[in-house]
MARVODO-61847 format. One record per atom (N, C-alpha, C): x, y, z; residue in one letter. Coordinates in steps of 0.001 Angstrom, whole numbers, padded with zeros to 6 digits, always signed. Example, Ala and Ser with C-alpha at 12.3 -4.5 7.8 and 13.67 -1.06 7.14 Angstrom:
REM MARVODO-61847
+013190-005690+007800A +012300-004500+007800A +013200-003300+007800A +012850-002250+007080S +013670-001060+007140S +012900+000030+007870S 
This chain:
REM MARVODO-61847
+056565+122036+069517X +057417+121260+068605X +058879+121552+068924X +059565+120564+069060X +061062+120363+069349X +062128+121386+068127X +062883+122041+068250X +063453+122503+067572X +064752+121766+066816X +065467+121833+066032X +066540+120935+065602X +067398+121502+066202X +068210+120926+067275X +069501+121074+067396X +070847+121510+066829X +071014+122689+067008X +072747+123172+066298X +073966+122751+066559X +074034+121643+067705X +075568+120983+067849X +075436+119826+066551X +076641+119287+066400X +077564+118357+065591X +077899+116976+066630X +077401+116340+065776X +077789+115122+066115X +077742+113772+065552X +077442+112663+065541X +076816+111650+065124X +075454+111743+064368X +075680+111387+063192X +074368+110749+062406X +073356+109285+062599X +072545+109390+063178X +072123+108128+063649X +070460+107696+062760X +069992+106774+062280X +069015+106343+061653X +068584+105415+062281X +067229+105271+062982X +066893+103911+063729X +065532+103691+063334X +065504+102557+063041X +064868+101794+061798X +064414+100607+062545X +062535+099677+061961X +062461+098843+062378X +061663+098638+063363X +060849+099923+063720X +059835+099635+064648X +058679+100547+064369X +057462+100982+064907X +056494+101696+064583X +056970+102771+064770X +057790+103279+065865X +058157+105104+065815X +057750+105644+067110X +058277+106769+067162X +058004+107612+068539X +057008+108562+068346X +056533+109229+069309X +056837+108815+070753X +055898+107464+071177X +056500+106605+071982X +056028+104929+072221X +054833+105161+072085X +054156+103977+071622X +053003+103844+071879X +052291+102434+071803X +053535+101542+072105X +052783+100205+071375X +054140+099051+072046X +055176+099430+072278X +055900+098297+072806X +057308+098679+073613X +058022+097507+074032X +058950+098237+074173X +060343+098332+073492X +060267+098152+072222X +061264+098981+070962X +061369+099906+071221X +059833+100419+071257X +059434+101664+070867X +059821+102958+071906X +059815+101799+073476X +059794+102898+074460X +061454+102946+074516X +062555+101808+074068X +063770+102025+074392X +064194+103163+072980X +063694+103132+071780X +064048+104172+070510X +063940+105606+071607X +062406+105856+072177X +062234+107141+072256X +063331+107455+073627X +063768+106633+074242X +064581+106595+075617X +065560+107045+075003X +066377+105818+074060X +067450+106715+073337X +068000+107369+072849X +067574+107505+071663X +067121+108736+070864X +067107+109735+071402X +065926+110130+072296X +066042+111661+072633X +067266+111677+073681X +067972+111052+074231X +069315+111094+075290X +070488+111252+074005X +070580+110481+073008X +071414+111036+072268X +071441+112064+071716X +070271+113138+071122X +070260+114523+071170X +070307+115004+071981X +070111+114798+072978X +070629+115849+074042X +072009+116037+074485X +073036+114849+073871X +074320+114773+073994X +074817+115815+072476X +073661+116093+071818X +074518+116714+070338X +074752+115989+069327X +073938+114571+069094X +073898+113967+067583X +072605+114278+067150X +072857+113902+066006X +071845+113726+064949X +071120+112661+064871X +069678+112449+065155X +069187+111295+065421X +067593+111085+064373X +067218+110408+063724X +066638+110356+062604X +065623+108816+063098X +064754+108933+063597X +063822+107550+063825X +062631+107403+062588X +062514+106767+062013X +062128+106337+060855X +060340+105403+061528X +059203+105977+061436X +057805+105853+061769X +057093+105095+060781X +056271+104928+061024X +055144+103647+060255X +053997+104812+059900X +053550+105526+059017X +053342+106478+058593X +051547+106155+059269X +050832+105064+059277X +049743+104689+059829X +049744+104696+061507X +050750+104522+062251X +050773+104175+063106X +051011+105688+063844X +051902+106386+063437X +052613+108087+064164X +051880+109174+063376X +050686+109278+063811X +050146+109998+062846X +050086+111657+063255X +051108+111904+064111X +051180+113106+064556X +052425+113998+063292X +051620+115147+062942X +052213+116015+061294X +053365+116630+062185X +054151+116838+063042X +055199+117512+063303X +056482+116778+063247X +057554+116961+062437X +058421+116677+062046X +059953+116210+062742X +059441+116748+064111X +060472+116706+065685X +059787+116389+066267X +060108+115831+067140X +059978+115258+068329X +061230+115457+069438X +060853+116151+070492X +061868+116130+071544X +063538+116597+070926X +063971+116531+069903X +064521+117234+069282X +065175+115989+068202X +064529+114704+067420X +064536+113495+066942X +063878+114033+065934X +064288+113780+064874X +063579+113780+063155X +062646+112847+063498X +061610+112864+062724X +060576+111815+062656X +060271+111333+060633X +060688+110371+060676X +060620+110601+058889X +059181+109115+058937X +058236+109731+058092X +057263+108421+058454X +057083+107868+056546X +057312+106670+056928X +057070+105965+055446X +055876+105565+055683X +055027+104759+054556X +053903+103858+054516X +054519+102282+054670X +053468+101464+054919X +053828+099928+054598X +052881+099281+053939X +052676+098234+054552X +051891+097005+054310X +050647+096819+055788X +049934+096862+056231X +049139+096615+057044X +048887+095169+057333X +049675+094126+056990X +049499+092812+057055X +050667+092306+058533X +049957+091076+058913X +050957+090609+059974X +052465+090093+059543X +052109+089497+058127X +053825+088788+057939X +054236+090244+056924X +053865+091263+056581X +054549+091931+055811X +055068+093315+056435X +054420+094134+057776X +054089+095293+058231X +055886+095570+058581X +056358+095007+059033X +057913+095154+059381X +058619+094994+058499X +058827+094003+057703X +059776+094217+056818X +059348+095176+055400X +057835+095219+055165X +058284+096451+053677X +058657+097565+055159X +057945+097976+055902X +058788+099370+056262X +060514+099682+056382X +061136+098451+056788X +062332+098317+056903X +062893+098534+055717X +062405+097947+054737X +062833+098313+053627X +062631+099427+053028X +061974+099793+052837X +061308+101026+052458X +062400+102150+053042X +062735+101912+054406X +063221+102765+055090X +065143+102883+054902X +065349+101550+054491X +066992+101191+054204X +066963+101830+052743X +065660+101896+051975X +065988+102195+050572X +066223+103810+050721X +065335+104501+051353X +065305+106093+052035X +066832+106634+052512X +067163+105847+053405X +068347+106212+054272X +070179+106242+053526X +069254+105376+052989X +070648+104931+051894X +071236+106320+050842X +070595+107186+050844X +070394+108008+049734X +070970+109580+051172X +070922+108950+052139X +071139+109899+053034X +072225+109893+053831X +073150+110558+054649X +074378+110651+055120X +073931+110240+056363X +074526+109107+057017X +074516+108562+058097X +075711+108226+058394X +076252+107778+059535X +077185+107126+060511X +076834+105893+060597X +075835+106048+061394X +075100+104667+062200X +073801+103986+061857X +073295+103176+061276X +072080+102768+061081X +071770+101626+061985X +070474+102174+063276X +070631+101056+064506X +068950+100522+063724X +069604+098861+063627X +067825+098209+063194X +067562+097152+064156X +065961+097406+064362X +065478+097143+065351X +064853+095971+064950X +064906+094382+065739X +063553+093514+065482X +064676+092065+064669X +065082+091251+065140X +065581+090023+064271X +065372+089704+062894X +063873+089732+062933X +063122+089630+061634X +063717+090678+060219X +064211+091163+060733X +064856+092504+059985X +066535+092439+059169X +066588+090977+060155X +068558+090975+059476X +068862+090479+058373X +067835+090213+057734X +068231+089602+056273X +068375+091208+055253X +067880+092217+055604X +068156+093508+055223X +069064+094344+055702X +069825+093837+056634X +070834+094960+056822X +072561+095172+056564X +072721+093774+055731X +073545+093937+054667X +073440+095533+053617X +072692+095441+053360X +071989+096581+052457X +072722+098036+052608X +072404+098337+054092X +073068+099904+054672X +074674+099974+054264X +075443+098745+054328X +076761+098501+054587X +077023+098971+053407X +076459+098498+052387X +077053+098734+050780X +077006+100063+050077X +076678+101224+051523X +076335+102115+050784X +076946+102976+051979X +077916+102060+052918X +078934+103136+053782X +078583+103189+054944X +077379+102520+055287X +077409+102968+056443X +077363+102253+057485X +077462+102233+058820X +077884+101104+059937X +075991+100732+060211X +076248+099372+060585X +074571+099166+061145X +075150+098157+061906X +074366+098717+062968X +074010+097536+064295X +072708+097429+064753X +072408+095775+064592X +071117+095426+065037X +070875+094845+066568X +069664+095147+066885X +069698+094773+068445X +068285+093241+067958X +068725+092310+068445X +067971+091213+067867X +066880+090522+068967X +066416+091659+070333X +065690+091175+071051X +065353+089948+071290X +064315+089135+071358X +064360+087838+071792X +064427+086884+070752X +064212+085732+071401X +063958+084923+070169X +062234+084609+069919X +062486+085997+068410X +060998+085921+068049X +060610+084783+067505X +061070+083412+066757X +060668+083207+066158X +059737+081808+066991X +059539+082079+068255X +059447+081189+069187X +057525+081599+069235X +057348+082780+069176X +056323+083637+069153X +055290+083061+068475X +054064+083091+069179X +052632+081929+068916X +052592+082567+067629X +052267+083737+067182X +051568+084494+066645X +052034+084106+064989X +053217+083557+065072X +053616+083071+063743X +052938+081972+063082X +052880+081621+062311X +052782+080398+061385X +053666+079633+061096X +053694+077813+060798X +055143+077279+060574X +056075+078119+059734X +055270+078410+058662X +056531+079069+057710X +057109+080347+058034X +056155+081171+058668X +056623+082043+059487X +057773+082053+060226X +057135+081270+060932X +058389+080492+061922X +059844+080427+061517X +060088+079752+060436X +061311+079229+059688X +061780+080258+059139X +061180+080893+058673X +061557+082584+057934X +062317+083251+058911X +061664+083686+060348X +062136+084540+061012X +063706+083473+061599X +063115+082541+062259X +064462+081759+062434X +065667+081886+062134X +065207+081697+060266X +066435+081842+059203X +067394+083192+059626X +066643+084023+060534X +066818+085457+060215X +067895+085783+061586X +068023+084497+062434X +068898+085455+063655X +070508+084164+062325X +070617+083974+061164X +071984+083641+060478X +072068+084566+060041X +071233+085223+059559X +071666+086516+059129X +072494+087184+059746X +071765+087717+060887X +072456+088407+062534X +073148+087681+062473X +073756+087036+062274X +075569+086751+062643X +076558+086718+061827X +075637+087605+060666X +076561+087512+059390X +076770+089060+058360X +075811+089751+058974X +075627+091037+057969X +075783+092052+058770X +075149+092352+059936X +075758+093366+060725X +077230+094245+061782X +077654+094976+061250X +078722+095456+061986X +078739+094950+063383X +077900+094923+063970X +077825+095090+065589X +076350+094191+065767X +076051+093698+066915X +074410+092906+067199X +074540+092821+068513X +073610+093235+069085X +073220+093643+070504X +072303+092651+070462X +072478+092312+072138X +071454+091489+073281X +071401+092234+074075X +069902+092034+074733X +069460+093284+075373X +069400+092202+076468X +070224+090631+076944X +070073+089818+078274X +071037+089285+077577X +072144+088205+078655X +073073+087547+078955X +072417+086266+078277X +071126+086053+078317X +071030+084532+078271X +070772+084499+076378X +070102+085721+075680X +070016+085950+074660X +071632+086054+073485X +072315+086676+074547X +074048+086689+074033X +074651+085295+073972X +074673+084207+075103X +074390+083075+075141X +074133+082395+074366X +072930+082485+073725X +072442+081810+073354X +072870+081752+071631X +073442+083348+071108X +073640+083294+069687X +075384+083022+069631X +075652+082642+070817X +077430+082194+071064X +077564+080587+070749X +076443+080076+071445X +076442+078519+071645X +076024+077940+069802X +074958+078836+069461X +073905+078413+068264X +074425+078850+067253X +075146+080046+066954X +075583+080579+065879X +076877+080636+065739X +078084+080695+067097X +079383+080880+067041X +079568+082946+066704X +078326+083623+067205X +078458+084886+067262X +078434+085802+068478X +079556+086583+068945X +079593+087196+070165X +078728+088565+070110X +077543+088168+070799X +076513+089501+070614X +077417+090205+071508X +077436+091801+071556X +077212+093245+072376X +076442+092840+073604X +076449+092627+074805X +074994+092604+076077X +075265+094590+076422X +073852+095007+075772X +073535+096090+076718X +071990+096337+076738X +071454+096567+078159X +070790+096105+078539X +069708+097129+078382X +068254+096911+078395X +067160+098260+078393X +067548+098623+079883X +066997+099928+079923X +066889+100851+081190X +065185+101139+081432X +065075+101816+083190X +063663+102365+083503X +064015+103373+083820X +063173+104260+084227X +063321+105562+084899X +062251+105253+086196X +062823+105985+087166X +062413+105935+088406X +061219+106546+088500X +060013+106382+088896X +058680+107205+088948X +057563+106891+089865X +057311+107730+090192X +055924+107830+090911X +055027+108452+090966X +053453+108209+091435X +052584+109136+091103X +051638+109033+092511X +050939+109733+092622X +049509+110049+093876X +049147+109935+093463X +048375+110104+091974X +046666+110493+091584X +046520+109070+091356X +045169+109454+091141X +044143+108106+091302X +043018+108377+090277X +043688+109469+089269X +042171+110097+088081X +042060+108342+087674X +042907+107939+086838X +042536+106636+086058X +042056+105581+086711X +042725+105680+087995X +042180+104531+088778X +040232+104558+089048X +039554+105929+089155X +038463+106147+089665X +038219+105463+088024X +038502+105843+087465X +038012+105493+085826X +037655+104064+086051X +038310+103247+086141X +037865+101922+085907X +037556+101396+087833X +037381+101828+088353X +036563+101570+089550X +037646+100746+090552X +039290+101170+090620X +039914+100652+091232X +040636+101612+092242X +041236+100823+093241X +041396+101216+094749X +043002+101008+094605X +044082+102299+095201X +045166+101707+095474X +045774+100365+096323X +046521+099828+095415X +046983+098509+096581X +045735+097338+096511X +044844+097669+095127X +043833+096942+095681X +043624+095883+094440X +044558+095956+093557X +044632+095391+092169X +046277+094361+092174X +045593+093639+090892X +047056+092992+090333X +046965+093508+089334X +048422+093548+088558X +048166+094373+087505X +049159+093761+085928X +048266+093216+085173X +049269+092917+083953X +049171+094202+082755X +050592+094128+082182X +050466+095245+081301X +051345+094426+080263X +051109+094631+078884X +051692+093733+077570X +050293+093857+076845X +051147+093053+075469X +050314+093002+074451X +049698+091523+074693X +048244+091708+074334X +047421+090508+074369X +047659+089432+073447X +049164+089065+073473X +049290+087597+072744X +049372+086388+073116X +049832+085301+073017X +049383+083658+073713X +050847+084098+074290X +051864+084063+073864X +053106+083916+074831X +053457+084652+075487X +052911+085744+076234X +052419+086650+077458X +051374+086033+078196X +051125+085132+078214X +050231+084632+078836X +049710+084865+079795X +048513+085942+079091X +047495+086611+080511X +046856+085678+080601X +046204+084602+080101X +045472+083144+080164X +045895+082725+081773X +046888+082525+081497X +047578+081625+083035X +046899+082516+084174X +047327+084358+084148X +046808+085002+085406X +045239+085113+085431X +044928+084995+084029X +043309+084924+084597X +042987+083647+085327X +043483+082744+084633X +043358+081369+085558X +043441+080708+086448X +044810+081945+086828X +045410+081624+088480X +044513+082601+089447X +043786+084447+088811X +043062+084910+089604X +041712+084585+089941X +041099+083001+089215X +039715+083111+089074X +040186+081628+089921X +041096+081114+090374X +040883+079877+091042X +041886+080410+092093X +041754+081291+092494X +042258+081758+094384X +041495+081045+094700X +041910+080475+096317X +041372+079992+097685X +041402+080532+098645X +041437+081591+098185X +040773+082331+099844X +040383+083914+099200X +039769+084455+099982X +038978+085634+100132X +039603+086872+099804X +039158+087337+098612X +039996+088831+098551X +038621+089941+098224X +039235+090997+098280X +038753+091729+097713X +039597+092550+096122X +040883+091788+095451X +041784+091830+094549X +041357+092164+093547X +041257+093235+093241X +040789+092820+091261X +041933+092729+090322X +041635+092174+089383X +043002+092043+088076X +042187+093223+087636X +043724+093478+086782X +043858+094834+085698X +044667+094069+084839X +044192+094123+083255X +044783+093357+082439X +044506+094708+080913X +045854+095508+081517X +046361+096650+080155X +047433+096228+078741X +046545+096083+077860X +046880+096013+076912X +046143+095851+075893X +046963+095638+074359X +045651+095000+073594X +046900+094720+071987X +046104+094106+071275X +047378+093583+069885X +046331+093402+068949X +047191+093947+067498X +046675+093817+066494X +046726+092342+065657X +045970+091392+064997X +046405+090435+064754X +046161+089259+065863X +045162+089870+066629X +044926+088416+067533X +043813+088626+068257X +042550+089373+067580X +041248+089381+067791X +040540+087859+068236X +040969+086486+067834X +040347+085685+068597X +040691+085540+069998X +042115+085386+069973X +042724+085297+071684X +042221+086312+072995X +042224+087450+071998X +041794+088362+072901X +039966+088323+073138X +039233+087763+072520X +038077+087080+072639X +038217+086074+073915X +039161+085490+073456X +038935+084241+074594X +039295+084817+076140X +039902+085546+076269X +040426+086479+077298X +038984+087059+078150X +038332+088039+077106X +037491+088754+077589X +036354+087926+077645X +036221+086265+077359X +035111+085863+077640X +034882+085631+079288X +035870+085840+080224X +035575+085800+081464X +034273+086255+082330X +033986+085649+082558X +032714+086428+084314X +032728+086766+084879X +034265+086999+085261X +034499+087372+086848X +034570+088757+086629X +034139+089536+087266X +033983+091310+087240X +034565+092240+087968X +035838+090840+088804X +036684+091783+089249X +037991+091842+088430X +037652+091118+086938X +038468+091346+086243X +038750+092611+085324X +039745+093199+085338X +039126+094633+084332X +040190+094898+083242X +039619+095107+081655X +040460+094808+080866X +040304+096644+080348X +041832+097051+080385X +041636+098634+079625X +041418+098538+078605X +042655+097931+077780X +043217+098350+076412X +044159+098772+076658X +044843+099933+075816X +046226+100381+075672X +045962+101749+076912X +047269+101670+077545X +047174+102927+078285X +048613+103398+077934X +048760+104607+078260X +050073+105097+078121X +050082+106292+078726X +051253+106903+078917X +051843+108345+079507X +051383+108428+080944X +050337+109166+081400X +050307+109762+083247X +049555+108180+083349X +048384+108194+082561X +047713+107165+082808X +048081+105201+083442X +049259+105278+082135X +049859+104118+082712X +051052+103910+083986X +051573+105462+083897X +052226+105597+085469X +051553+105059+086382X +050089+105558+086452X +049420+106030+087819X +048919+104635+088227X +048470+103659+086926X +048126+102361+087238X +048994+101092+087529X +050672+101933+087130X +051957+101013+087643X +052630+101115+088674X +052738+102641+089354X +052698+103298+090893X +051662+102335+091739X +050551+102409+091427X +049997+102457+092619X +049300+100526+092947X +049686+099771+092057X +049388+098575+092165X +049760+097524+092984X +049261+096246+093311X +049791+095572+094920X +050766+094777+094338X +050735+093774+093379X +051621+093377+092587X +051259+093304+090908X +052456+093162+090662X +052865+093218+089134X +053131+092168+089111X +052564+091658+087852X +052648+089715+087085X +053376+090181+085516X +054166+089167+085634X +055159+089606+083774X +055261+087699+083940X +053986+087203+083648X +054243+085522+083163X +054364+085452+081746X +054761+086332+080689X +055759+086069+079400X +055828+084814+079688X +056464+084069+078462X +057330+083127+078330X +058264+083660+077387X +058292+084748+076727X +059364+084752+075707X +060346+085362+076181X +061391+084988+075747X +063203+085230+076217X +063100+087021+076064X +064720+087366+076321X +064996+088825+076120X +064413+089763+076957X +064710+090834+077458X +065026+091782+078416X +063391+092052+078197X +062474+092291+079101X +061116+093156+079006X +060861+094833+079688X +060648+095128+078587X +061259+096552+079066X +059749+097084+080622X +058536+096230+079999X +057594+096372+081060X +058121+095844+082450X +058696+094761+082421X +058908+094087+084095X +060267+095358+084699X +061215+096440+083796X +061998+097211+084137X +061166+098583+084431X +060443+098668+084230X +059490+099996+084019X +058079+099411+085476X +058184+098062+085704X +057425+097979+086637X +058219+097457+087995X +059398+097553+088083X +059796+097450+089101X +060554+099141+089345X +060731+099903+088559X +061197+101379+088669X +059509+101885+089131X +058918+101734+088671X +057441+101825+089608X +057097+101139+091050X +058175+101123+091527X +058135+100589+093310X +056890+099296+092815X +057223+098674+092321X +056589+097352+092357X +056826+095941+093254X +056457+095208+093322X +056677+093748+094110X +056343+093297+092397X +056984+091997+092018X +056908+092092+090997X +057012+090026+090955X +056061+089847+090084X +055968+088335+090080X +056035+087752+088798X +056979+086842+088628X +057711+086340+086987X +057492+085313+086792X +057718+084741+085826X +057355+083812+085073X +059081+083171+085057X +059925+081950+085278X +061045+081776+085519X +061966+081661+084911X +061555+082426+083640X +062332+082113+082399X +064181+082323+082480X +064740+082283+082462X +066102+082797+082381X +066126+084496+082563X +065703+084616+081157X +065725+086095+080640X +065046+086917+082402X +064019+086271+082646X +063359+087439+083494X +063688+086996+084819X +065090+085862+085107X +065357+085566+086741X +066632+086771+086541X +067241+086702+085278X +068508+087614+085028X +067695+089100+085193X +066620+089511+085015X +066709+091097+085450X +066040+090934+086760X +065129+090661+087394X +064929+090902+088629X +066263+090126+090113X +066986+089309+089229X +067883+088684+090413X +067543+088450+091953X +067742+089187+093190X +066938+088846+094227X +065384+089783+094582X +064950+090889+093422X +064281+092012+094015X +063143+091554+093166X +062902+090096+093244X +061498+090031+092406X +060955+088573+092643X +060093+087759+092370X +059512+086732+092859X +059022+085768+091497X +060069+084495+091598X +059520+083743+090418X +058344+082873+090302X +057695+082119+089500X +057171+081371+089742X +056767+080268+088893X +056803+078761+088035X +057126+078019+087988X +056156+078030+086730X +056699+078550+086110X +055622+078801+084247X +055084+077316+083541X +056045+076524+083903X +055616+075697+083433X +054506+074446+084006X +054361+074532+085047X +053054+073985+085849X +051437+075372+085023X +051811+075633+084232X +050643+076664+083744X +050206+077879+085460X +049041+077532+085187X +048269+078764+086077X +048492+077782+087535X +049174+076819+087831X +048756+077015+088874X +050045+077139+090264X +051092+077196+089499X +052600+078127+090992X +052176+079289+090770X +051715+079721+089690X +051063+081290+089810X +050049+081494+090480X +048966+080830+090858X +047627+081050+091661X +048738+080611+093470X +049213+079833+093400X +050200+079998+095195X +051013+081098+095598X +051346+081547+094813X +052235+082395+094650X +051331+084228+095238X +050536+083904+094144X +049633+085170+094317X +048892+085064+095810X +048192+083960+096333X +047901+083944+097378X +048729+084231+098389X +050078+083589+098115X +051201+083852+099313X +051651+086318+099298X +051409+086177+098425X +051903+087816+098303X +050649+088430+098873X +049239+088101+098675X +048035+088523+099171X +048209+088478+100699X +048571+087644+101329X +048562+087282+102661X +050121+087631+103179X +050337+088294+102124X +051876+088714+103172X +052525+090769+102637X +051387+091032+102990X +051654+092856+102723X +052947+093395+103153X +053726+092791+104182X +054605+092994+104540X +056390+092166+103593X +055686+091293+103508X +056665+090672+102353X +056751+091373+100344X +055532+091928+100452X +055013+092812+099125X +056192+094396+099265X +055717+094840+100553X +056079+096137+100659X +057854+095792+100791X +058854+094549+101112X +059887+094474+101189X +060538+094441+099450X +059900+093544+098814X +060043+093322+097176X +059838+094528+096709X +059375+095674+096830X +059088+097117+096512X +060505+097727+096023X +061132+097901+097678X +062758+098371+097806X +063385+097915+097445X +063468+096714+097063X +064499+095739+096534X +064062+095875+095109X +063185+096395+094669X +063080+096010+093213X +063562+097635+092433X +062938+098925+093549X +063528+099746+093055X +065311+100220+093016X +065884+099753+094172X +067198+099167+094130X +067709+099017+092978X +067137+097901+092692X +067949+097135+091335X +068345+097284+089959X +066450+098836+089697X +066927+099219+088288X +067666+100454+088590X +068217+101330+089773X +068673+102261+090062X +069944+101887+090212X +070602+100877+090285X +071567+100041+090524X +072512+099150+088665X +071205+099099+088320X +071462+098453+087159X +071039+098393+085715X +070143+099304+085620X +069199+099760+084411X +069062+101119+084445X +069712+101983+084721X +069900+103191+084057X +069655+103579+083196X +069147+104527+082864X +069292+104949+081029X +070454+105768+080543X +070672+106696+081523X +072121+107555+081359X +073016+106645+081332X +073399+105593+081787X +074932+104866+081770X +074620+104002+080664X +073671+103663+080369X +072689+103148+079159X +073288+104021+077676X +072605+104626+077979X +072989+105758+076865X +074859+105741+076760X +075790+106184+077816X +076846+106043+077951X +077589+104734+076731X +076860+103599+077126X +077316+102350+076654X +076937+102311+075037X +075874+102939+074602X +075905+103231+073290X +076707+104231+072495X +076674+105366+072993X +077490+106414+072479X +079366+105800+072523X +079274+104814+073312X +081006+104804+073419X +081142+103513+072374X +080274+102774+072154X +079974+101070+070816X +080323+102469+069679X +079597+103479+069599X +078777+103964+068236X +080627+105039+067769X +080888+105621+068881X +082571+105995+068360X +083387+104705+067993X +083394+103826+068653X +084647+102812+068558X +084067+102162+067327X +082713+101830+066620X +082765+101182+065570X +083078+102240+064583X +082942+103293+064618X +083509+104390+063664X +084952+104530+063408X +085806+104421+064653X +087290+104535+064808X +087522+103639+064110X +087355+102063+063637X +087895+101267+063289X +088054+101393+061820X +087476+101857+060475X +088220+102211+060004X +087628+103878+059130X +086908+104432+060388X +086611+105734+060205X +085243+105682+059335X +084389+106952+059733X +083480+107148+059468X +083527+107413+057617X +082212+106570+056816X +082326+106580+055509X +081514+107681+054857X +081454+108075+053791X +080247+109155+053344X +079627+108137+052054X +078120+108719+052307X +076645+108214+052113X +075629+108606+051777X 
């Protein structure tokens, strides 16, 4: 167990997602990225857990408070009572900074302000685009990036085209700072023997099993190849709230398809190291912290052409034409199958790019220097 830190510094509360250490998205993996880099600089950093979800009893983490509330276990309610729950908690507590996580969330963060303290929200994509909603759903969350341009101190885009986009639509100049990867690699092959796979010998999707990730398309594009492989898909992930889709997924035949579930820590290294290519056919906007984490995994890496995901891979990654469905993705995949030498070039170029441009230290840098200057302006309040 992490000890609490004795330097002085910044009070920070980050609010709005399930909690550390990751285990479920990538909020979760940029909180625990940050977070623990800002204690190690000497603040005070306070991540606020889904009391069902972090069910580990130790109170630190890496040297990060862990404060876990309860919620709601429902799809339209699980985020916002915790958010709340958690603004009602925090409020009562001395903070600086309250960073909230998730769009859906900005109709609450007026709230922190009235009680002193600075909040900046990072408003990731545009959720409200997301299958998984309902019309009214829909309109709710919608309602929710006016908020974001109206209640928070500060609002981060984690992509250019997302900043863009709340400039043109709202008349609001988001923050662009961007997620980071860390550079990694692995030899072993324990997990790989696990599910009966060969280095270099897989494609590999990793995300949550929802319709607008559309593993549909790569199963569709890997089960109608024209020519001869010996390839298997790897399709890691899994989501709460969408037990039919993920039915329809696993009704496949083909048995060189192989579905984990959730992997994480050595396990999901070893299956993002050692894979022939990486598929991120998303359709939804905003920075993916998986396609940054799979090209820092020496990946060749194959996208879906959205804006959001031509802006992070730029030349060190390979698009392909989302909207023809599964099938620029089934050419595409054949052309990378038949060209090992064009795979192994997209590798270097892709690790390049987040070493070049997704950092987490200069990352971190770019927050810590937002999180003084919104304080300087007219000084830190007490709370």
């Amino acid at each position: 167990m992490a000890e609490k830190g004795k330097t002085r510094g910044l009070r920070i509360a980050m609010i709005g997602t399930r909690g550390i250490p990751s285990s479920y998205s990538g909020f979760e993996t940029f909180v625990e990225e940050l977070s623990t880099r800002l204690v190690g600089r000497g603040h005070k950093v306070t991540v606020y857990c889904r009391s069902y979800h972090i069910k580990q009893k130790d109170k630190w983490y890496r040297g990060v408070e862990l404060l876990r509330l309860p919620t709601i276990q429902r799809k339209h309610l699980d985020t916002i009572v915790h958010t709340f729950l958690s603004i009602v908690h925090l409020s009562l507590r001395k903070y600086d900074i309250v960073y909230i996580c998730n769009v859906g969330n900005a109709v609450l963060s007026g709230i922190p302000r009235v009680f002193g303290k600075k909040v900046i929200l990072n408003v990731d994509g545009t959720d409200w685009r997301r299958t998984k909603w309902g019309r009214f759903a829909k309109k709710l969350v919608k309602s929710s990036a006016y908020f974001a341009a109206l209640f928070p101190n500060v609002v981060i885009a984690d992509s250019m085209f997302i900043k863009n986009y709340y400039l043109q639509k709202f008349k609001k100049d988001l923050v662009f700072i961007p997620y980071g990867a860390n550079i990694v690699q692995s030899e072993d092959a324990n997990v790989l023997e696990d599910y009966g796979l060969e280095k270099r010998k897989y494609v590999l999707f990793v995300g949550r099993l929802v319709p607008e990730n559309r593993a549909h398309d790569l199963i569709e594009a890997f089960e109608r190849l024209q020519i001869n492989t010996d390839m298997k898909l790897v399709i890691v992930g899994d989501a709460p709230y969408s037990d039919e889709y993920i039915r329809s997924l696993k009704s496949t035949r083909n048995r060189s398809i192989v579905f984990t579930g959730y992997v994480f820590g050595e396990g999901y290294k070893e299956l993002s190291c050692n894979a022939y290519v990486f598929v991120v056919p998303t359709e939804a906007e905003g920075t993916h912290p998986v396609l940054l984490e799979a090209m820092a995994s020496r990946n060749c890496v194959l996208v879906n052409n959205t804006p959001s995901n031509l802006e992070v891979i730029g030349d060190a990654g390979i698009p392909f034409d989302g909207a023809q469905g599964s099938e620029d993705l089934r050419k595409q995949l054949e052309r990378l199958m038949q060209n090992p030498g064009l795979v192994e070039t997209y590798r270097e170029k892709a690790v390049k790019r987040v070493r070049d441009h997704y950092n987490w230290d200069r990352i971190t840098d770019q927050y810590e220097k937002l999180f003084l200057e919104l304080l300087s302006r007219e000084g830190p309040k007490k709370g």
